[in-house]
N, CA, C and O of each residue as an XYZ file, in Angstrom:
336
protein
N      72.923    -43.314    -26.014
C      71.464    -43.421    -26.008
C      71.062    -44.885    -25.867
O      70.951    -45.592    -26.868
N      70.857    -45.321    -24.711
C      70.328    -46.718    -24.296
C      68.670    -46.885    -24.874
O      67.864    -45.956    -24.931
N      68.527    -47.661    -25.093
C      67.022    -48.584    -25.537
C      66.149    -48.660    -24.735
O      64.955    -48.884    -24.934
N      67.023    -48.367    -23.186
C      65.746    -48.478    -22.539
C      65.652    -47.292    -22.168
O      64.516    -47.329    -21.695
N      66.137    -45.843    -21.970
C      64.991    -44.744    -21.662
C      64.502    -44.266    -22.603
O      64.226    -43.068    -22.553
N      64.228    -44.996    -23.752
C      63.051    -44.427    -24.860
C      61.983    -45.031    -24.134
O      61.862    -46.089    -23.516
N      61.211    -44.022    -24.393
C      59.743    -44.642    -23.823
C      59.078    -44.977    -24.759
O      59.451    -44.417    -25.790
N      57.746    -46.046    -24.968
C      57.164    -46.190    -25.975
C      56.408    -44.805    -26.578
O      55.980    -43.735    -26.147
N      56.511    -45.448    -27.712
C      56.142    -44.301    -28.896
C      54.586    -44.139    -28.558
O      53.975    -43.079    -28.416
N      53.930    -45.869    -28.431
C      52.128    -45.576    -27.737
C      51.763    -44.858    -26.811
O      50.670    -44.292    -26.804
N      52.647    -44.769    -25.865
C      52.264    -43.784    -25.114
C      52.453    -42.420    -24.807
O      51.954    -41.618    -24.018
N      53.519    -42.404    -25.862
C      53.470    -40.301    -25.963
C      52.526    -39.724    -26.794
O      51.986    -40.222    -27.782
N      52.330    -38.291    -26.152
C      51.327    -37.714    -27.357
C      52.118    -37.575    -28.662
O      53.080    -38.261    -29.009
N      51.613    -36.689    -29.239
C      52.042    -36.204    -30.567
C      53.215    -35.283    -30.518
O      54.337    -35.515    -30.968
N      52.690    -33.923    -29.751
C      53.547    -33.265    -29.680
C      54.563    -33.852    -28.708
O      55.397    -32.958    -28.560
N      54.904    -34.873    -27.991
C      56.034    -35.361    -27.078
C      56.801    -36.123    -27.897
O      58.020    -36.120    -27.724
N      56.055    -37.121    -29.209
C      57.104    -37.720    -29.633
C      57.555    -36.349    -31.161
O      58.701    -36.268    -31.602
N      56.862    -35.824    -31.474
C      57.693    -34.231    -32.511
C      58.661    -34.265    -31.689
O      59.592    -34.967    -32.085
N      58.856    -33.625    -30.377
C      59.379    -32.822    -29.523
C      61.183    -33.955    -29.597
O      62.265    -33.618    -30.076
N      60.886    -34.933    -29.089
C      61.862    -36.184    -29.169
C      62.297    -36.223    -30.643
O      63.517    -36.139    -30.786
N      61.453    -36.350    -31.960
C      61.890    -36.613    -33.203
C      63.314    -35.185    -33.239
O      64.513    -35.360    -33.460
N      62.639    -33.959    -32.959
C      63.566    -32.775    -33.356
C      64.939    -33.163    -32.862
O      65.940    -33.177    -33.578
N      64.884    -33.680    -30.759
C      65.875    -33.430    -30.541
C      67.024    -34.356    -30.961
O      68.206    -34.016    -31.003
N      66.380    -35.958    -31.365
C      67.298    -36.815    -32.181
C      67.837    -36.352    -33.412
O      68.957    -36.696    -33.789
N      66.891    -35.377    -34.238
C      67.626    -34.949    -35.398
C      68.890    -33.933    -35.552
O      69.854    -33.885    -36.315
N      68.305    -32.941    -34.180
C      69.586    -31.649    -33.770
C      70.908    -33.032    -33.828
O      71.823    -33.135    -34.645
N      70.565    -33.985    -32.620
C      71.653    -34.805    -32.267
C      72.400    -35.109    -32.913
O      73.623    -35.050    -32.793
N      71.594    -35.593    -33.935
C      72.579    -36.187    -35.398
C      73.313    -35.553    -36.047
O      74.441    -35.840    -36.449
N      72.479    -34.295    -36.243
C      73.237    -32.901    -37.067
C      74.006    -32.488    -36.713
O      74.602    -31.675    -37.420
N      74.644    -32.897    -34.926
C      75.537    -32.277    -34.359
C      76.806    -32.909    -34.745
O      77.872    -32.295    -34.688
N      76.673    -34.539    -35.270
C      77.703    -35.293    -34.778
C      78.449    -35.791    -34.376
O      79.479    -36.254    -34.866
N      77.809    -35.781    -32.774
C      78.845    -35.667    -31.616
C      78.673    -37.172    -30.621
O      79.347    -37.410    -29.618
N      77.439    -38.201    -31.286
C      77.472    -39.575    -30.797
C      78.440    -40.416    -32.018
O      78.594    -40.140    -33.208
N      79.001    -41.531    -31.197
C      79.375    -42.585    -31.756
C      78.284    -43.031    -32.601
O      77.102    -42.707    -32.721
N      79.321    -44.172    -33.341
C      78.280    -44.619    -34.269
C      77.261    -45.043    -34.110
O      76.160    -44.625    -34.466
N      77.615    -46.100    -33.439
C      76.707    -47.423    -32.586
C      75.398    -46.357    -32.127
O      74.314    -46.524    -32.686
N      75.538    -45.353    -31.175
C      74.437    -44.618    -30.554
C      74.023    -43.438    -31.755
O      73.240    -42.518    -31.521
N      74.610    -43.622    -32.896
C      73.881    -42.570    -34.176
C      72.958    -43.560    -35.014
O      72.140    -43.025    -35.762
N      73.012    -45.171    -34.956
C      71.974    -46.415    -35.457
C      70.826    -46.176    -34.650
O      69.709    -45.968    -35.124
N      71.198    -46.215    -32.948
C      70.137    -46.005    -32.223
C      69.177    -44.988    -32.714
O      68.078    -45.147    -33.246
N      69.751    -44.036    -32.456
C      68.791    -42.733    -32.309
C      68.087    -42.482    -33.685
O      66.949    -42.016    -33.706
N      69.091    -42.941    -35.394
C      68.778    -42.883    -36.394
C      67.489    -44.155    -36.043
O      66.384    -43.791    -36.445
N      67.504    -45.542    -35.370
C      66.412    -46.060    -35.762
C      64.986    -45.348    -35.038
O      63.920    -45.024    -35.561
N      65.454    -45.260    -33.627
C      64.253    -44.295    -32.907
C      63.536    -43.395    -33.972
O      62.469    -43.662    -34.523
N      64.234    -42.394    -34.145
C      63.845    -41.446    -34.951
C      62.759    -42.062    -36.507
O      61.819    -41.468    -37.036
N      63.326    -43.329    -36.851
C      62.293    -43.886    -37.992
C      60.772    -44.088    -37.216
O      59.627    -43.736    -37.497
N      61.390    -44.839    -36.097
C      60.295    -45.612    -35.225
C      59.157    -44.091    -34.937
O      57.957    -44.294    -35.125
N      59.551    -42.812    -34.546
C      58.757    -41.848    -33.867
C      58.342    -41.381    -35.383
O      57.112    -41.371    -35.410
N      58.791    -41.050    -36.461
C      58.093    -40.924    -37.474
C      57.098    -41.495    -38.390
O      56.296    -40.810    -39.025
N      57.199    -43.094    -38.446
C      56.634    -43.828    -38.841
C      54.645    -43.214    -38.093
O      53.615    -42.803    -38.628
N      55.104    -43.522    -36.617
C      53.787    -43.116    -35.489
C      53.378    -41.995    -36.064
O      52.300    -41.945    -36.657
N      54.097    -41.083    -35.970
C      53.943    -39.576    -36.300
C      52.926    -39.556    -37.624
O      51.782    -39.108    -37.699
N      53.765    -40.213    -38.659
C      52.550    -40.295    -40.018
C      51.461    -40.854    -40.175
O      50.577    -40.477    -40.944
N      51.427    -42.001    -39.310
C      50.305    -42.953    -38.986
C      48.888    -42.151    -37.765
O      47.698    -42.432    -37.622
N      49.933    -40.936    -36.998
C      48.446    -40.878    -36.508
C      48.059    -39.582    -37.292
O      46.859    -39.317    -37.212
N      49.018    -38.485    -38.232
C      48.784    -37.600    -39.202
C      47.517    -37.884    -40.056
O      46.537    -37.183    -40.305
N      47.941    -39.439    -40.506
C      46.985    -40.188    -41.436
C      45.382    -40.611    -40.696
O      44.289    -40.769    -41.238
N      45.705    -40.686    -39.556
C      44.620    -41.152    -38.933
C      43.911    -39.887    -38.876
O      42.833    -39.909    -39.469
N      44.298    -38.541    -38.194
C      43.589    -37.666    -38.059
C      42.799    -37.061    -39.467
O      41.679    -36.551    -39.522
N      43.805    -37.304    -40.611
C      43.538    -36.651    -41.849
C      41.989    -37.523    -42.373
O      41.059    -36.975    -42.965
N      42.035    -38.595    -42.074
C      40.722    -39.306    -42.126
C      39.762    -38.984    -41.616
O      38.701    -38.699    -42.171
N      39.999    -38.984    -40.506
C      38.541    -38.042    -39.406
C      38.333    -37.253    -40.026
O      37.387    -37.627    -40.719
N      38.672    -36.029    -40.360
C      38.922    -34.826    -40.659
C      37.638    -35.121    -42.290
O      36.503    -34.709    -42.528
N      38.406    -35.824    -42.890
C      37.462    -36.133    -44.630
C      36.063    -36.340    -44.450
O      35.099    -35.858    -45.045
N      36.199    -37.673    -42.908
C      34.704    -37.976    -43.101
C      33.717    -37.373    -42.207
O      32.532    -37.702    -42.269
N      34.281    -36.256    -41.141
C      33.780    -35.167    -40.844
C      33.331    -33.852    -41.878
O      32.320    -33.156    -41.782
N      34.203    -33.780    -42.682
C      33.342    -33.080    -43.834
C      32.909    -33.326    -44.624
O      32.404    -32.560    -45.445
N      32.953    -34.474    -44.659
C      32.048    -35.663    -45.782
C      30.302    -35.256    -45.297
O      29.347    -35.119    -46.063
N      30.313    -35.158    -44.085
C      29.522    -35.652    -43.402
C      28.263    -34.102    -43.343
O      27.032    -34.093    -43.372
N      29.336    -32.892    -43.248
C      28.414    -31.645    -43.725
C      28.236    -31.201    -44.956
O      27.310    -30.419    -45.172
N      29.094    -31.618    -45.990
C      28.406    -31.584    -47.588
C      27.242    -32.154    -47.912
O      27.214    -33.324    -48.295
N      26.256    -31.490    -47.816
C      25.119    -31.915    -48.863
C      24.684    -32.258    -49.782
O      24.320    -31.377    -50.561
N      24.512    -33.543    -50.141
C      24.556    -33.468    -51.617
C      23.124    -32.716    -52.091
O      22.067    -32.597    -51.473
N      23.467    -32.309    -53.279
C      22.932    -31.489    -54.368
C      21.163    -32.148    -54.833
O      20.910    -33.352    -54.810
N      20.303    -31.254    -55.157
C      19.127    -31.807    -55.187
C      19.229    -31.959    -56.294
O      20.193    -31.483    -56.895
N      18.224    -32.704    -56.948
C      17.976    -32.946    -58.424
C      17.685    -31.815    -58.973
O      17.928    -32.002    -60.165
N      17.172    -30.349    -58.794
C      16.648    -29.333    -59.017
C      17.953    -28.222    -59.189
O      18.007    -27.164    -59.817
N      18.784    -28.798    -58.512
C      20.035    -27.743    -58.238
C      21.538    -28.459    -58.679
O      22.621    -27.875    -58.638
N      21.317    -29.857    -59.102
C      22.377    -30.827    -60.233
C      22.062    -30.439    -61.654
O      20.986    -30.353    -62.246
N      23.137    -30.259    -61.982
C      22.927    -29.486    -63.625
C      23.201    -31.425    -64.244
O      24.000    -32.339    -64.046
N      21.788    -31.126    -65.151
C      21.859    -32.644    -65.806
C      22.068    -32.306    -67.224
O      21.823    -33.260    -67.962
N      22.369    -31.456    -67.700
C      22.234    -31.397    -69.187
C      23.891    -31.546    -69.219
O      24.783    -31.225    -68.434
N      23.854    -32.251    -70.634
C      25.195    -33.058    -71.011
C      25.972    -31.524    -72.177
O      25.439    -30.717    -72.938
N      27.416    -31.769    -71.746
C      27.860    -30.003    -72.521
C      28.189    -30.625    -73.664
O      28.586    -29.974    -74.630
């Protein structure tokens, strides 16, 4: 596994770099690369996950302040103010 036909991680979608994360992991599980090319693919594989969580995280944000955004807050009439 050479360094250079990884393609950058910026420019795959989501599901292209999943798709790549799985098949480096089958790879590994197989144990059928040398070492040297099991560092590679073990670092790739950090590198496509790292992205992977970062744009998880990114979407999971949208997502909050999109429903941030249709919760209403509560009228004074319909906020229970009495202390229990």
């Amino acid at each position: 596994m050479a360094d250079s036909q990884f393609v950058p991680v910026e420019t795959m979608t989501f599901r292209q770099a999943m798709a790549e994360l799985d098949t480096i992991m089958s790879t590994l599980e197989s144990n059928t690369l040398e070492l040297e090319d099991s560092l590679r693919a073990y670092e790739r594989g950090v590198e496509l996950l790292r992205a992977l969580k970062g744009r998880l995280n990114d979407a999971q944000q949208k997502v909050d302040v999109l429903m941030g955004e249709l919760v209403e807050e509560p009228t004074d009439e319909a906020r229970d103010t009495t202390l229990s």
